[in-house]
C-alpha positions as a Markdown table, in Angstrom:
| # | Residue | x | y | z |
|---|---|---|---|---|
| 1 | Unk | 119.7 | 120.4 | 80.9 |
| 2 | Unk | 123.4 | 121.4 | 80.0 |
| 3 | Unk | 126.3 | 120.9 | 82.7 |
| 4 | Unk | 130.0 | 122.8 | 82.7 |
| 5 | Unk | 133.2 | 120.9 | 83.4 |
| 6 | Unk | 133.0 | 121.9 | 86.7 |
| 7 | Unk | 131.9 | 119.7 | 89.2 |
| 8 | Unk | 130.0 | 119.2 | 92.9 |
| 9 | Unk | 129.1 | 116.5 | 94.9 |
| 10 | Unk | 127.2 | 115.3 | 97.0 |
| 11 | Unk | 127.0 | 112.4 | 99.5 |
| 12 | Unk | 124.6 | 109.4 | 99.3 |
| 13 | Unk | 124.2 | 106.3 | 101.7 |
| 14 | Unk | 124.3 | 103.2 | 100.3 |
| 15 | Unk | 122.4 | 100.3 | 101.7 |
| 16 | Unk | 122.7 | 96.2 | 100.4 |
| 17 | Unk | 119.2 | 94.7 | 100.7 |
| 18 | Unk | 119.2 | 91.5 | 102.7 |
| 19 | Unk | 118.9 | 88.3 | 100.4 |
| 20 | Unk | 118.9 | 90.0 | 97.4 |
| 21 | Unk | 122.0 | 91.8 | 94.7 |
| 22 | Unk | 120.1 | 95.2 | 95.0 |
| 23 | Unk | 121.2 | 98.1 | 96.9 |
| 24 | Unk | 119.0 | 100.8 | 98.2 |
| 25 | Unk | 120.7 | 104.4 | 97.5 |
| 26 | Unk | 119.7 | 107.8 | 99.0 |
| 27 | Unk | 120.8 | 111.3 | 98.6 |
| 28 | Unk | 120.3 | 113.6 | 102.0 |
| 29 | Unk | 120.7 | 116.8 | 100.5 |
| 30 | Unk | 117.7 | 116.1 | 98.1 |
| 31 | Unk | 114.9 | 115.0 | 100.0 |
| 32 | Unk | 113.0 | 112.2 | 98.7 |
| 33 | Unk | 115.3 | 111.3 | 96.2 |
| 34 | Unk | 115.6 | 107.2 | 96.5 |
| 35 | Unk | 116.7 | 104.4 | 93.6 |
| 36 | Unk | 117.9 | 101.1 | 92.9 |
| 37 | Unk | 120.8 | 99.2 | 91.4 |
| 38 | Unk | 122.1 | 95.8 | 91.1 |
| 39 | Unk | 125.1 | 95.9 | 93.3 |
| 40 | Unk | 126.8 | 99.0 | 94.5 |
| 41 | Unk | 128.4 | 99.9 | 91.2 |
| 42 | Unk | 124.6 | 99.9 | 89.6 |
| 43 | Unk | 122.9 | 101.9 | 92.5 |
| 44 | Unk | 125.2 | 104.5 | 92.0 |
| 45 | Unk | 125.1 | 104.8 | 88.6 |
| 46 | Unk | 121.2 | 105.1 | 89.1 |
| 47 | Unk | 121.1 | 107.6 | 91.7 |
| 48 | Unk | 122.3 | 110.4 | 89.4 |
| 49 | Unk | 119.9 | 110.3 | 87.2 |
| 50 | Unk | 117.4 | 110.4 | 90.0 |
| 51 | Unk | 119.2 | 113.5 | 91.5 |
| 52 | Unk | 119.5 | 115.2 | 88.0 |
| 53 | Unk | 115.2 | 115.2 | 87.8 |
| 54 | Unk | 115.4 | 116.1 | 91.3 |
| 55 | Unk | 117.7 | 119.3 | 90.4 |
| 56 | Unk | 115.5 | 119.9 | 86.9 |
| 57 | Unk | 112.2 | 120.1 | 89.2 |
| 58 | Unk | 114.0 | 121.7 | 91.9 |
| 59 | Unk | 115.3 | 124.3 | 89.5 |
| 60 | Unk | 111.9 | 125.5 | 88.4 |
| 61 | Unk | 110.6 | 125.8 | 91.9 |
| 62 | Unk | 113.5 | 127.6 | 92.6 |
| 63 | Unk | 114.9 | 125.4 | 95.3 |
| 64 | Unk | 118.3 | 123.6 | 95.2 |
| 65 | Unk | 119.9 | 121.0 | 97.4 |
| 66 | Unk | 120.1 | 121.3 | 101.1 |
| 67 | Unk | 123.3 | 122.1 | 102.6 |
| 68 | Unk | 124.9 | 119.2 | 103.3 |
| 69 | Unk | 126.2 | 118.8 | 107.3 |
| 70 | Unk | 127.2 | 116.2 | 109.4 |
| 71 | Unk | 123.7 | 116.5 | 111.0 |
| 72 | Unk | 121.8 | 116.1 | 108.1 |
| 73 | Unk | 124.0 | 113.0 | 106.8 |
| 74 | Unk | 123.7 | 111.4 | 110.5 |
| 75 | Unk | 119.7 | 111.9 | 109.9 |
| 76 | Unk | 119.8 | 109.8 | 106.5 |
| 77 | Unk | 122.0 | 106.9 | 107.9 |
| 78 | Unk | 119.7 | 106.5 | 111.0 |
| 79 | Unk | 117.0 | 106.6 | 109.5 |
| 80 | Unk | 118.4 | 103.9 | 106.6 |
| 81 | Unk | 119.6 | 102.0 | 109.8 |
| 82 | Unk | 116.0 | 102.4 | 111.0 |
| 83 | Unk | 114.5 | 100.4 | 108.4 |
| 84 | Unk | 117.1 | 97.9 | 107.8 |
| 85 | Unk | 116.3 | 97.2 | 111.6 |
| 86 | Unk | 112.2 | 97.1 | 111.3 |
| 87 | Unk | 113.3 | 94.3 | 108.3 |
| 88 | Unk | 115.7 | 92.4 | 110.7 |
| 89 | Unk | 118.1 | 92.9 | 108.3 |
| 90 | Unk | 122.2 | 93.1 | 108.9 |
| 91 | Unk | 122.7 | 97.0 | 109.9 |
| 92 | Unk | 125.0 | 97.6 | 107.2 |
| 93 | Unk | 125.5 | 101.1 | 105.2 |
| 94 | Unk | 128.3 | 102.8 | 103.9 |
| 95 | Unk | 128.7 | 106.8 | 102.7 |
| 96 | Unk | 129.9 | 107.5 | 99.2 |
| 97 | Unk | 130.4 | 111.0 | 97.5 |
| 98 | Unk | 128.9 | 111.2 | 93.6 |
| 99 | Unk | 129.9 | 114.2 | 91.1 |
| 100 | Unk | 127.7 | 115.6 | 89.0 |
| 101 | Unk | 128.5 | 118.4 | 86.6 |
| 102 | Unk | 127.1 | 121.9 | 87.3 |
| 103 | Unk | 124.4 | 122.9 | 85.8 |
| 104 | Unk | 124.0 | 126.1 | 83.6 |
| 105 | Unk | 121.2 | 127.4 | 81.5 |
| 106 | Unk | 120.7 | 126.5 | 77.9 |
């Protein structure tokens, strides 16, 4: 996979797990696309290269991100809320935008 200097992001919701220095990390536009990280620094960091297999598979399906709308964020922070709730955990998440280059063919 080969990216350009130009860039595009896309939003991800952030999530600290209760008792623990791991934070859960979605991306709404690219449906099932979940990691990991220690801390909020390291799930982010993680979550790209989850969404760059998610745009490689994508890619030879010929399907690309969704568009990203207030709806479909709203969607991805309930339902993280959602489960943080069915834990009993603090309903805490937070929005963050991640760049990725563009991709282009090889």
């Amino acid at each position: 996979m080969v990216y350009s200097a130009g860039m595009t992001s896309y939003t991800v919701v952030l999530a600290p797990n209760e008792g623990s220095s791991y934070w859960t990390i979605t991306c709404p536009a690219m449906p099932g696309v979940v990691s990991q990280g220690i801390g909020r620094k390291g799930a982010l960091r993680n979550i790209v290269e989850a969404m760059e297999l998610w745009l490689e598979v994508a890619s030879e399906d010929g399907h690309g991100p969704l568009p990203e709308t207030p709806d479909l964020i709203a969607a991805e922070v309930a339902f993280v809320l959602g489960w943080k709730a069915e834990e009993g955990w603090p309903l805490v998440v937070e929005t963050a935008q991640v760049s990725m280059g563009e991709r282009v063919a090889a």
